[in-house]
DRENGUBA-355208 format. One record per residue (C-alpha): residue number from 1; residue in three letters; y, z, x. Coordinates in steps of 0.02 Angstrom, whole numbers, m for minus. Layout:
N
{num->NUM	residuo->ALA	v->Y	w->Z	u->X} $
...
***
This chain:
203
{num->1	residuo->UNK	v->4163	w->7987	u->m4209} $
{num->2	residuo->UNK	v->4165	w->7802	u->m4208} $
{num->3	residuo->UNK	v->3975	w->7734	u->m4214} $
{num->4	residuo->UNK	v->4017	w->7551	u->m4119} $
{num->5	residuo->UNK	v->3826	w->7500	u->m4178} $
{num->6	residuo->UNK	v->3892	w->7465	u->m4365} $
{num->7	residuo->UNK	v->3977	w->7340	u->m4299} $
{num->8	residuo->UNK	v->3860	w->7239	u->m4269} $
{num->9	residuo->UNK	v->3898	w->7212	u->m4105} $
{num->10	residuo->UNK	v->3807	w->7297	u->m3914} $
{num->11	residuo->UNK	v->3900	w->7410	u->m3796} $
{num->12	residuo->UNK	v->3988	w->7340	u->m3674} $
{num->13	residuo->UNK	v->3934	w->7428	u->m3490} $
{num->14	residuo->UNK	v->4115	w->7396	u->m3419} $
{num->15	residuo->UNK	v->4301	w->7348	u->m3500} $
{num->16	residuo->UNK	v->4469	w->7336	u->m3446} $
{num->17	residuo->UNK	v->4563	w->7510	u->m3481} $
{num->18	residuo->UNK	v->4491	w->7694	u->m3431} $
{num->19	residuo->UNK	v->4420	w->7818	u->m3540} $
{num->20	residuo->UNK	v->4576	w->7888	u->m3601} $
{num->21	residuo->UNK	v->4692	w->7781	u->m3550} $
{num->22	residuo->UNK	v->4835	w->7749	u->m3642} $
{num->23	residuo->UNK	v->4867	w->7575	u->m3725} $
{num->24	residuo->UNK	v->5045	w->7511	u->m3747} $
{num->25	residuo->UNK	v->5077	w->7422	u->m3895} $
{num->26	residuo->UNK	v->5111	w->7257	u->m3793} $
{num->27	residuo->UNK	v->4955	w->7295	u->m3717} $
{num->28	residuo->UNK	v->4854	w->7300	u->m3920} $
{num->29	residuo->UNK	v->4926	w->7142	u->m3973} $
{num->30	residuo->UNK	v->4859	w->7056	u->m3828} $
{num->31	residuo->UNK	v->4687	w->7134	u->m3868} $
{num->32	residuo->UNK	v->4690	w->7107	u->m4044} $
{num->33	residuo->UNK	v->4721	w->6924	u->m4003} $
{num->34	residuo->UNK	v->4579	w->6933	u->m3883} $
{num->35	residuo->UNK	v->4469	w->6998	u->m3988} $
{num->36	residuo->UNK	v->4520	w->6876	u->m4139} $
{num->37	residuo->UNK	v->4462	w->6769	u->m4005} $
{num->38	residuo->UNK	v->4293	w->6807	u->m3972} $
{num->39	residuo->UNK	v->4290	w->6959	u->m3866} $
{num->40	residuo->UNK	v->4257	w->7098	u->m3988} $
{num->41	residuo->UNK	v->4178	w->7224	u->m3879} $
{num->42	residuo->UNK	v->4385	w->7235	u->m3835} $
{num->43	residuo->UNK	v->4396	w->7336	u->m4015} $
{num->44	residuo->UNK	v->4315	w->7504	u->m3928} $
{num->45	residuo->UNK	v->4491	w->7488	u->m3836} $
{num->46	residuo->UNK	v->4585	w->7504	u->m3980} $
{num->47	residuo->UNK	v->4456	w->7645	u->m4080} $
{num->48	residuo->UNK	v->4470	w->7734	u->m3915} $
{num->49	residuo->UNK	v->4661	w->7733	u->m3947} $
{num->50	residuo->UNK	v->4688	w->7785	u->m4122} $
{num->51	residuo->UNK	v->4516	w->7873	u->m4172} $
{num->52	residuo->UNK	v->4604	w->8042	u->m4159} $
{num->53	residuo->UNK	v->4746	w->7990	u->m4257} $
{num->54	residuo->UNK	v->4620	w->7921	u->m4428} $
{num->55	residuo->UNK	v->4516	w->8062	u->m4398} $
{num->56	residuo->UNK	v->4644	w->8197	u->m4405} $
{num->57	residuo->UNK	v->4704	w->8074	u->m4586} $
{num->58	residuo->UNK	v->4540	w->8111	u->m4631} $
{num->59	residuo->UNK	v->4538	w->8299	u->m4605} $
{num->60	residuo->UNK	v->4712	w->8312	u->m4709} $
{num->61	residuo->UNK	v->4619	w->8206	u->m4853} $
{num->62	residuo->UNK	v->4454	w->8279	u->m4872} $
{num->63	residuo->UNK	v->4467	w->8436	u->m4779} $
{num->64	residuo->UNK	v->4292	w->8418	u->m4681} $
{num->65	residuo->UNK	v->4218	w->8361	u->m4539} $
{num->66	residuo->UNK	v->4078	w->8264	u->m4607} $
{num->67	residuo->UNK	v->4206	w->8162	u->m4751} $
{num->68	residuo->UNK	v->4340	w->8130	u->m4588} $
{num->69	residuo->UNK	v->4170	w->8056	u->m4496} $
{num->70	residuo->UNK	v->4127	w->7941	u->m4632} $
{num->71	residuo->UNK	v->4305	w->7908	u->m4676} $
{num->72	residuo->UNK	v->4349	w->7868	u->m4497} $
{num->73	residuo->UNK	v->4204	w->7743	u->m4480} $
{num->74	residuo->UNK	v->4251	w->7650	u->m4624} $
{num->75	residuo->UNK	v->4432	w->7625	u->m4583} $
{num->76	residuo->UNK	v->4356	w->7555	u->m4411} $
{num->77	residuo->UNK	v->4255	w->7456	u->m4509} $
{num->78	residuo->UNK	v->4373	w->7376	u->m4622} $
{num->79	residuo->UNK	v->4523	w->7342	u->m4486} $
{num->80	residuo->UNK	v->4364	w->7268	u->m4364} $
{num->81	residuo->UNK	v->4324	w->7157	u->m4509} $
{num->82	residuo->UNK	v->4516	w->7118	u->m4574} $
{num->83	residuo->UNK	v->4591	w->7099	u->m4389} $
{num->84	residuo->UNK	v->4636	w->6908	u->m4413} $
{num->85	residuo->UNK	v->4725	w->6955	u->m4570} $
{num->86	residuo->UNK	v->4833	w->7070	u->m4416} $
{num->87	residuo->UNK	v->5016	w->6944	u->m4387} $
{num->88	residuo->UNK	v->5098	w->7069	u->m4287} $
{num->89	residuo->UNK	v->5244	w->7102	u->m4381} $
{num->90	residuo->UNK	v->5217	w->7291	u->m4377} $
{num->91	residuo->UNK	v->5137	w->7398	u->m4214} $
{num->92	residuo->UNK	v->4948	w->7384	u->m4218} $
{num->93	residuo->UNK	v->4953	w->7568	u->m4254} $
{num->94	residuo->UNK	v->5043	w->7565	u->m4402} $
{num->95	residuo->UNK	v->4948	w->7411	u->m4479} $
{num->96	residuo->UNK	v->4792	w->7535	u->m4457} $
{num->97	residuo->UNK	v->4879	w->7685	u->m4536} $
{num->98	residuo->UNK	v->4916	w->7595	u->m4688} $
{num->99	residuo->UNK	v->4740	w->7531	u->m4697} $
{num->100	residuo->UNK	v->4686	w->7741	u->m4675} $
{num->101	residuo->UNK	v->4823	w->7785	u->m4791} $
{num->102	residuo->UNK	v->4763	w->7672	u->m4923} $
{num->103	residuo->UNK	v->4575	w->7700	u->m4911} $
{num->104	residuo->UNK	v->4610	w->7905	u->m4914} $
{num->105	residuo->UNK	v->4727	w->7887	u->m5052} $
{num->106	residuo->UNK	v->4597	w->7785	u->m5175} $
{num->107	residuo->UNK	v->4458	w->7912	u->m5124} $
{num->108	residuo->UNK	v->4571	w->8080	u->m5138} $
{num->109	residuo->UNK	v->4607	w->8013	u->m5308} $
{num->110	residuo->UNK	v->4452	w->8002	u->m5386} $
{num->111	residuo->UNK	v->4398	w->8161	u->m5303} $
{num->112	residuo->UNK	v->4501	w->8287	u->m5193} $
{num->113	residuo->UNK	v->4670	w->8341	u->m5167} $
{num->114	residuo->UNK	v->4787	w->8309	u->m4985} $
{num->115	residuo->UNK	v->4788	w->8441	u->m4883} $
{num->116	residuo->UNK	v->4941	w->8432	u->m4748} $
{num->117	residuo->UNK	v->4876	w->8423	u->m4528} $
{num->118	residuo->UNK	v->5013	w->8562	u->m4498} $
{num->119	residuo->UNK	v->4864	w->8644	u->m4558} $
{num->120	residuo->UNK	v->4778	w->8604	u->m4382} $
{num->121	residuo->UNK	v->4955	w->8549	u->m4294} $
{num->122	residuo->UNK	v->5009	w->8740	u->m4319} $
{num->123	residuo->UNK	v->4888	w->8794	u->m4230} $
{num->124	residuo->UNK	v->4974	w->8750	u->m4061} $
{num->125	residuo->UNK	v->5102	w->8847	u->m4094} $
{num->126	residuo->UNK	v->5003	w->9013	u->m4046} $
{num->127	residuo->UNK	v->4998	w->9046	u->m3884} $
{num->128	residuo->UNK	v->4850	w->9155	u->m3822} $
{num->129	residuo->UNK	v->4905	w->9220	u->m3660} $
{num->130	residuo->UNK	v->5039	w->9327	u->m3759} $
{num->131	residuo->UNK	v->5035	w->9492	u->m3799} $
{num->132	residuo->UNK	v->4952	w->9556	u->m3946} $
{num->133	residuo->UNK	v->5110	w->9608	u->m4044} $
{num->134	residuo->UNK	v->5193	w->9435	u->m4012} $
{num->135	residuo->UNK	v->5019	w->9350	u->m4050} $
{num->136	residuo->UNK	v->5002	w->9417	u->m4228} $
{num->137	residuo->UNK	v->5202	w->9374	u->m4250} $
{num->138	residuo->UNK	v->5169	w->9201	u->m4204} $
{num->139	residuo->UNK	v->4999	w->9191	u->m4304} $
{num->140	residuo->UNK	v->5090	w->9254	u->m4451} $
{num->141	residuo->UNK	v->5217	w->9119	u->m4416} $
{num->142	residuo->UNK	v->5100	w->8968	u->m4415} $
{num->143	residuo->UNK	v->5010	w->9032	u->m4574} $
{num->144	residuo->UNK	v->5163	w->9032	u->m4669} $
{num->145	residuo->UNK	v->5211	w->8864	u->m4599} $
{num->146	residuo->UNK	v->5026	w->8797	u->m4683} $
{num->147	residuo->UNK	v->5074	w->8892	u->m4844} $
{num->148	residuo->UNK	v->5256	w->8814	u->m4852} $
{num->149	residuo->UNK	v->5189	w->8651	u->m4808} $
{num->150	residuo->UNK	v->5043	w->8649	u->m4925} $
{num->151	residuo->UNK	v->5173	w->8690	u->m5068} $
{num->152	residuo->UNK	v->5255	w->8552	u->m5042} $
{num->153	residuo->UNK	v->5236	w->8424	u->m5192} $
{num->154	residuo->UNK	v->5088	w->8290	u->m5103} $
{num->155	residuo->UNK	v->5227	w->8146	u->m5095} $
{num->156	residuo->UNK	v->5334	w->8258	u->m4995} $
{num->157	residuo->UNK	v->5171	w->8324	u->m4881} $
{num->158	residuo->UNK	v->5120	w->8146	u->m4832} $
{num->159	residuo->UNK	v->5302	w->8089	u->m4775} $
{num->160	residuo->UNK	v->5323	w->8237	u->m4678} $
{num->161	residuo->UNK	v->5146	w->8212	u->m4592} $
{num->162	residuo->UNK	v->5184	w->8045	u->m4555} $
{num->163	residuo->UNK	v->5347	w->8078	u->m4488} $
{num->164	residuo->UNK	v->5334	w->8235	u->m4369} $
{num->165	residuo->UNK	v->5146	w->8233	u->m4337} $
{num->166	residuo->UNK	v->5101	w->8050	u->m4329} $
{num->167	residuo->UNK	v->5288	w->8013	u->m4262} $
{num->168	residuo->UNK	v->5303	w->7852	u->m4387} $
{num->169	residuo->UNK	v->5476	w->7791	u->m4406} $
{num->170	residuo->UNK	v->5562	w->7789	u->m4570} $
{num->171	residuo->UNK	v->5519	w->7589	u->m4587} $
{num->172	residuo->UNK	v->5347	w->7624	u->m4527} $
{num->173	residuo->UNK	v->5325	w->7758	u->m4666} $
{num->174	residuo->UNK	v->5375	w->7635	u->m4793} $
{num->175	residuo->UNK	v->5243	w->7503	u->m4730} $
{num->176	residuo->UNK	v->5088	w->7630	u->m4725} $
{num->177	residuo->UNK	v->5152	w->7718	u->m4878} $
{num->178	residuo->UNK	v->5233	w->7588	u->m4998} $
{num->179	residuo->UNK	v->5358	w->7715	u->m5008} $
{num->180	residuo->UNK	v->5545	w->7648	u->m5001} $
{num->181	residuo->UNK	v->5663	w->7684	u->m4853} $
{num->182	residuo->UNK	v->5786	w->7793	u->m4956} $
{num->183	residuo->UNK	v->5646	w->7895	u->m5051} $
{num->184	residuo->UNK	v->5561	w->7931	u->m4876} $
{num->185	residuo->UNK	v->5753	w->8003	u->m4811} $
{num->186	residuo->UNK	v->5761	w->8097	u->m4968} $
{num->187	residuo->UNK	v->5576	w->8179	u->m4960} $
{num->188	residuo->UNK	v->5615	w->8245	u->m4780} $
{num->189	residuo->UNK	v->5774	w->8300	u->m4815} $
{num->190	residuo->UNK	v->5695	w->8394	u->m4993} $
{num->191	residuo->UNK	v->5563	w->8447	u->m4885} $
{num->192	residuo->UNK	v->5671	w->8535	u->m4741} $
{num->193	residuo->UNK	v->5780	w->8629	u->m4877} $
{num->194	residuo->UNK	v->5613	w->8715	u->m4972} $
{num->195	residuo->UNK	v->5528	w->8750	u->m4796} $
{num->196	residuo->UNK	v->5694	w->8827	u->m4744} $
{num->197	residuo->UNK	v->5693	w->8943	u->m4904} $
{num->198	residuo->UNK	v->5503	w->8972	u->m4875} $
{num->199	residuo->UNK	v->5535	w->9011	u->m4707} $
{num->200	residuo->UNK	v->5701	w->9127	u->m4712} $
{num->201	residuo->UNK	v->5591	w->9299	u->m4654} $
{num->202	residuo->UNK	v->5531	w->9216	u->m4482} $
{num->203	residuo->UNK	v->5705	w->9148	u->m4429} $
***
Protein backbone atom coordinates (compact mmCIF):
# COMPACT_ATOMS: atom_id res chain seq x y z
CA UNK A 1 0.00 0.00 0.00
CA UNK A 2 2.82 2.07 1.18
CA UNK A 3 5.02 3.22 -1.98
CA UNK A 4 8.61 3.68 0.19
CA UNK A 5 9.97 5.53 -3.23
CA UNK A 6 7.99 8.89 -2.25
CA UNK A 7 10.08 9.09 0.30
CA UNK A 8 12.72 9.91 -1.20
CA UNK A 9 14.72 7.47 0.09
CA UNK A 10 16.14 3.51 -1.68
CA UNK A 11 15.11 0.16 -0.35
CA UNK A 12 16.98 -1.18 2.05
CA UNK A 13 18.03 -5.13 0.94
CA UNK A 14 18.15 -6.21 4.73
CA UNK A 15 16.76 -4.62 8.34
CA UNK A 16 16.46 -5.65 11.71
CA UNK A 17 12.80 -7.18 12.31
CA UNK A 18 11.01 -9.98 9.95
CA UNK A 19 8.36 -9.48 7.55
CA UNK A 20 5.59 -9.51 9.90
CA UNK A 21 7.04 -9.34 12.89
CA UNK A 22 5.57 -7.68 15.54
CA UNK A 23 7.10 -4.40 17.04
CA UNK A 24 6.67 -3.60 20.72
CA UNK A 25 6.18 -0.21 21.52
CA UNK A 26 9.61 -0.06 23.44
CA UNK A 27 10.88 -1.49 20.45
CA UNK A 28 9.22 1.94 18.01
CA UNK A 29 10.55 4.48 20.22
CA UNK A 30 13.92 3.18 19.84
CA UNK A 31 13.41 3.22 16.02
CA UNK A 32 11.83 6.41 15.82
CA UNK A 33 14.90 7.77 17.63
CA UNK A 34 17.03 5.92 15.20
CA UNK A 35 15.56 7.08 12.47
CA UNK A 36 15.41 10.86 13.82
CA UNK A 37 18.93 9.95 13.71
CA UNK A 38 19.82 9.26 10.37
CA UNK A 39 18.70 5.79 9.64
CA UNK A 40 15.42 6.28 7.84
CA UNK A 41 15.22 3.19 5.85
CA UNK A 42 14.20 2.02 9.80
CA UNK A 43 10.58 3.80 8.92
CA UNK A 44 9.52 0.62 6.56
CA UNK A 45 9.63 -1.00 10.20
CA UNK A 46 7.18 1.03 11.52
CA UNK A 47 4.74 1.28 7.97
CA UNK A 48 5.14 -2.46 8.08
CA UNK A 49 3.55 -2.21 11.62
CA UNK A 50 0.63 0.03 11.36
CA UNK A 51 -0.15 0.12 7.45
CA UNK A 52 -3.17 -2.14 8.09
CA UNK A 53 -4.39 -0.17 10.84
CA UNK A 54 -4.41 3.62 8.47
CA UNK A 55 -5.57 1.69 5.71
CA UNK A 56 -8.53 0.08 7.27
CA UNK A 57 -9.05 4.35 8.72
CA UNK A 58 -9.07 4.92 5.28
CA UNK A 59 -11.63 2.36 4.15
CA UNK A 60 -14.13 3.65 7.09
CA UNK A 61 -13.51 7.37 5.63
CA UNK A 62 -13.76 7.11 2.02
CA UNK A 63 -15.20 3.79 1.53
CA UNK A 64 -12.70 2.67 -1.42
CA UNK A 65 -9.76 1.09 -2.10
CA UNK A 66 -8.12 3.54 -4.32
CA UNK A 67 -9.01 6.85 -1.63
CA UNK A 68 -7.57 4.31 1.50
CA UNK A 69 -4.31 3.92 -1.00
CA UNK A 70 -3.78 7.52 -1.45
CA UNK A 71 -4.93 8.32 2.00
CA UNK A 72 -2.61 5.78 3.53
CA UNK A 73 0.44 7.14 1.62
CA UNK A 74 -0.06 10.47 2.72
CA UNK A 75 -0.40 9.80 6.38
CA UNK A 76 3.09 7.89 5.83
CA UNK A 77 4.16 10.78 4.29
CA UNK A 78 3.35 13.35 6.74
CA UNK A 79 4.41 11.26 10.12
CA UNK A 80 7.93 10.35 7.88
CA UNK A 81 8.27 14.05 7.45
CA UNK A 82 6.90 15.26 11.16
CA UNK A 83 8.76 12.31 13.13
CA UNK A 84 11.12 14.80 15.12
CA UNK A 85 8.08 16.71 16.12
CA UNK A 86 7.34 12.72 17.81
CA UNK A 87 8.39 13.38 22.12
CA UNK A 88 7.05 10.20 23.14
CA UNK A 89 4.55 11.13 25.45
CA UNK A 90 1.89 8.97 23.77
CA UNK A 91 2.59 5.22 22.01
CA UNK A 92 3.99 5.73 18.53
CA UNK A 93 0.76 4.24 17.38
CA UNK A 94 -1.45 6.56 18.72
CA UNK A 95 0.66 9.72 17.71
CA UNK A 96 0.04 8.19 14.04
CA UNK A 97 -3.70 7.65 14.56
CA UNK A 98 -4.26 11.11 15.43
CA UNK A 99 -2.25 12.26 12.49
CA UNK A 100 -4.84 9.61 10.23
CA UNK A 101 -7.70 10.79 12.26
CA UNK A 102 -7.06 14.34 11.49
CA UNK A 103 -6.13 14.13 7.80
CA UNK A 104 -9.52 11.79 7.19
CA UNK A 105 -11.56 14.08 9.15
CA UNK A 106 -10.52 17.45 7.04
CA UNK A 107 -10.98 15.41 3.75
CA UNK A 108 -14.43 13.56 4.80
CA UNK A 109 -15.55 17.04 5.47
CA UNK A 110 -15.23 18.69 2.43
CA UNK A 111 -16.40 15.62 0.62
CA UNK A 112 -17.76 12.22 2.06
CA UNK A 113 -19.40 10.91 4.96
CA UNK A 114 -17.64 8.12 7.84
CA UNK A 115 -18.53 4.94 7.28
CA UNK A 116 -17.89 2.57 10.56
CA UNK A 117 -14.85 -0.82 9.93
CA UNK A 118 -17.54 -3.10 11.72
CA UNK A 119 -18.49 -2.81 8.26
CA UNK A 120 -15.37 -5.12 7.33
CA UNK A 121 -14.70 -6.21 11.23
CA UNK A 122 -18.25 -8.05 10.99
CA UNK A 123 -17.28 -9.93 8.59
CA UNK A 124 -15.29 -12.35 10.91
CA UNK A 125 -17.98 -13.11 12.63
CA UNK A 126 -19.32 -15.61 9.85
CA UNK A 127 -17.99 -18.65 9.95
CA UNK A 128 -18.00 -20.66 6.64
CA UNK A 129 -17.55 -24.14 7.67
CA UNK A 130 -21.16 -23.93 9.30
CA UNK A 131 -24.09 -25.14 8.10
CA UNK A 132 -26.18 -23.31 5.76
CA UNK A 133 -29.10 -22.55 8.18
CA UNK A 134 -26.63 -21.25 10.89
CA UNK A 135 -24.62 -19.38 8.05
CA UNK A 136 -27.53 -17.20 6.86
CA UNK A 137 -28.42 -16.67 10.85
CA UNK A 138 -25.04 -15.41 11.43
CA UNK A 139 -24.90 -13.39 8.03
CA UNK A 140 -28.09 -11.82 8.99
CA UNK A 141 -26.47 -11.07 12.31
CA UNK A 142 -23.38 -9.20 11.06
CA UNK A 143 -25.55 -7.16 8.55
CA UNK A 144 -27.61 -5.85 11.20
CA UNK A 145 -24.57 -5.18 13.33
CA UNK A 146 -23.29 -2.75 10.05
CA UNK A 147 -26.83 -1.25 9.96
CA UNK A 148 -26.93 -0.52 13.86
CA UNK A 149 -23.52 0.70 13.72
CA UNK A 150 -23.83 2.87 10.68
CA UNK A 151 -26.90 4.56 12.52
CA UNK A 152 -25.05 5.56 15.00
CA UNK A 153 -24.62 9.51 15.06
CA UNK A 154 -20.62 9.78 13.34
CA UNK A 155 -19.23 11.07 16.86
CA UNK A 156 -20.53 7.99 18.43
CA UNK A 157 -19.22 5.63 15.23
CA UNK A 158 -15.62 6.92 15.50
CA UNK A 159 -15.30 6.34 19.42
CA UNK A 160 -16.61 3.05 19.15
CA UNK A 161 -14.10 2.19 16.17
CA UNK A 162 -11.39 3.41 18.02
CA UNK A 163 -12.22 1.69 21.05
CA UNK A 164 -13.21 -2.02 20.13
CA UNK A 165 -11.59 -2.24 16.67
CA UNK A 166 -8.42 -0.23 16.99
CA UNK A 167 -8.32 -1.21 20.90
CA UNK A 168 -7.36 2.65 21.89
CA UNK A 169 -7.76 3.38 25.46
CA UNK A 170 -10.11 5.96 26.69
CA UNK A 171 -6.99 8.57 27.10
CA UNK A 172 -5.72 7.46 23.78
CA UNK A 173 -9.18 8.26 22.19
CA UNK A 174 -9.02 11.66 23.58
CA UNK A 175 -5.47 12.33 22.08
CA UNK A 176 -6.33 11.06 18.37
CA UNK A 177 -9.79 12.47 18.64
CA UNK A 178 -9.67 15.78 20.69
CA UNK A 179 -12.55 14.31 22.23
CA UNK A 180 -12.66 14.66 26.18
CA UNK A 181 -12.33 11.64 28.55
CA UNK A 182 -15.94 11.91 29.94
CA UNK A 183 -17.65 12.53 26.43
CA UNK A 184 -15.69 9.39 25.04
CA UNK A 185 -17.31 7.20 28.36
CA UNK A 186 -20.56 8.69 27.54
CA UNK A 187 -20.51 7.92 23.56
CA UNK A 188 -19.77 4.17 24.33
CA UNK A 189 -22.04 3.87 26.91
CA UNK A 190 -24.95 5.85 24.39
CA UNK A 191 -23.69 3.69 21.85
CA UNK A 192 -24.13 0.17 23.68
CA UNK A 193 -27.79 1.15 24.83
CA UNK A 194 -29.07 2.01 20.91
CA UNK A 195 -27.09 -1.14 19.52
CA UNK A 196 -28.77 -3.14 22.29
CA UNK A 197 -32.32 -1.82 21.16
CA UNK A 198 -31.21 -2.32 17.48
CA UNK A 199 -30.12 -5.58 18.25
CA UNK A 200 -33.03 -7.07 20.64
CA UNK A 201 -34.30 -9.79 17.64
CA UNK A 202 -30.72 -11.59 17.46
CA UNK A 203 -30.23 -11.96 21.30
Amino acid sequence: MFDESRMGESKPQSQNGKEGESVSDTDELFIVSQIVSGQKDLFRLLVRQHEKAVYGMGLSFFRNPEDANDFTQEVFLKAYRSLSGFEGRSRFSTWLYKIAYNKALNEVNRKKEYYSLAEESSQKLVNTTETPERLALRNAASKAVRRAIEELPERFRVCVDLFYFYDRSYQEIEVITGIPVNTIKSHLFRSKVILREKLESFT
